[in-house]
C-alpha positions in Angstrom: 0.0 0.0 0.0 1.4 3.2 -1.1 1.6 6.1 1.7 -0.4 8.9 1.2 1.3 12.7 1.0 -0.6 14.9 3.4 -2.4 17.7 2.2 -3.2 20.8 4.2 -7.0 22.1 4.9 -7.3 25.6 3.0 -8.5 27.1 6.0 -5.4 26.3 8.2 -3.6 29.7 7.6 -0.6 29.1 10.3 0.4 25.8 8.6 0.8 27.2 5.2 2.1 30.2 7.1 4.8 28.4 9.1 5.6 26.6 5.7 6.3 29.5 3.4 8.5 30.9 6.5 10.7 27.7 6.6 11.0 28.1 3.2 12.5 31.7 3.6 14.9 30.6 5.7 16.2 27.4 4.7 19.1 29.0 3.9 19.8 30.7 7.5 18.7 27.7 9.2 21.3 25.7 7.4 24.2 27.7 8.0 22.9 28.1 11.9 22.9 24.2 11.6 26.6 23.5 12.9 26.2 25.7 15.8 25.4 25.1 19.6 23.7 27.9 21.7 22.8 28.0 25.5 19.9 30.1 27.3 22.0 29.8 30.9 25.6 29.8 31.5 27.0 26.0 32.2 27.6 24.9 35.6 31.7 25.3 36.9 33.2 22.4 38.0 34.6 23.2 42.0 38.2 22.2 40.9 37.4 24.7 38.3 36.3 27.4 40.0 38.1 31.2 40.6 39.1 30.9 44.5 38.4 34.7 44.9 34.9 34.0 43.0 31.1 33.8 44.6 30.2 30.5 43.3 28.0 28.7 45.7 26.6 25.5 45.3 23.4 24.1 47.1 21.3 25.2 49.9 22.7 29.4 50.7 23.5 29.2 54.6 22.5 31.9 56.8 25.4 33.7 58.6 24.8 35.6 61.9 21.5 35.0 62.6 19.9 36.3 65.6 18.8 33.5 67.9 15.7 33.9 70.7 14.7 31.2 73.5 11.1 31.2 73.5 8.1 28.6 74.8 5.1 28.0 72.6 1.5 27.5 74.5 0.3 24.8 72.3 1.7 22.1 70.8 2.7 22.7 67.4 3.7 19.5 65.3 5.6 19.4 61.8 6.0 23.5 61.7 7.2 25.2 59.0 8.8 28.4 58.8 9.9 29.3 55.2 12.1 26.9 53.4 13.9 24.2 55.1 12.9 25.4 58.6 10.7 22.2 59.9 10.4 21.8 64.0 8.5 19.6 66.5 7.6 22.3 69.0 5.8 21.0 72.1 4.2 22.7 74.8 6.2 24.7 77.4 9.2 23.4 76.4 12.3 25.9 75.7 13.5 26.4 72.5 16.3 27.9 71.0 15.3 29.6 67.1 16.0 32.1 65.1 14.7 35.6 65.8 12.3 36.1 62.6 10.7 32.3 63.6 10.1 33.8 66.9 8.6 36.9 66.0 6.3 34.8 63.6 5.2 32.6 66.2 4.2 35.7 68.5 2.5 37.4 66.0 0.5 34.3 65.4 0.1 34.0 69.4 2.0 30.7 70.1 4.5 31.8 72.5 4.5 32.4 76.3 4.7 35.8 78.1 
């Protein structure tokens, strides 16, 4: 059985419109064929990298961060504050967190006065 060509409805304007544009520039697209672009800059190997450079890999780690001791009124299982910041808090206990956890908590109205 002989395979059939396809032919293209008259009404369907962008595929005869995306056809006559390949055919415009065949000739571009053929020179462009050889060559190898990237959106994003590649990744630097470590052993690579400028010593004197900001590179970081991973997670960014927070430097100098105000700590609080606090004591929530309710138990407060699984919490999350922001991105990576999970605790087990559990009544009256002390805990040791960062300040902007603890001011989060008290505006909510978890922690002790």
């Amino acid at each position: 059985m002989a395979a059939r060509a396809s032919r293209k409805s008259p009404s369907d304007f962008t595929g005869r419109l995306a056809d006559e544009l390949a055919a415009e520039r065949a000739d571009e697209l053929a020179a462009r064929a050889g060559n190898l672009s990237t959106l994003t800059e590649l990744p630097i190997a470590l052993e690579d990298a400028d010593p004197d450079g900001d590179i970081v890999f991973g997670d960014t780690i927070e430097v100098d961060v105000p700590h609080v001791r606090i004591r929530v009124n309710t138990d407060l299982p699984d919490l999350v504050v922001g991105y990576g910041n999970n605790y087990n808090l559990v009544r009256g206990q002390w805990y040791r967190v960062p300040k902007y956890v603890a001011d989060h908590l008290e505006e909510k109205g978890y922690v002790y006065h």
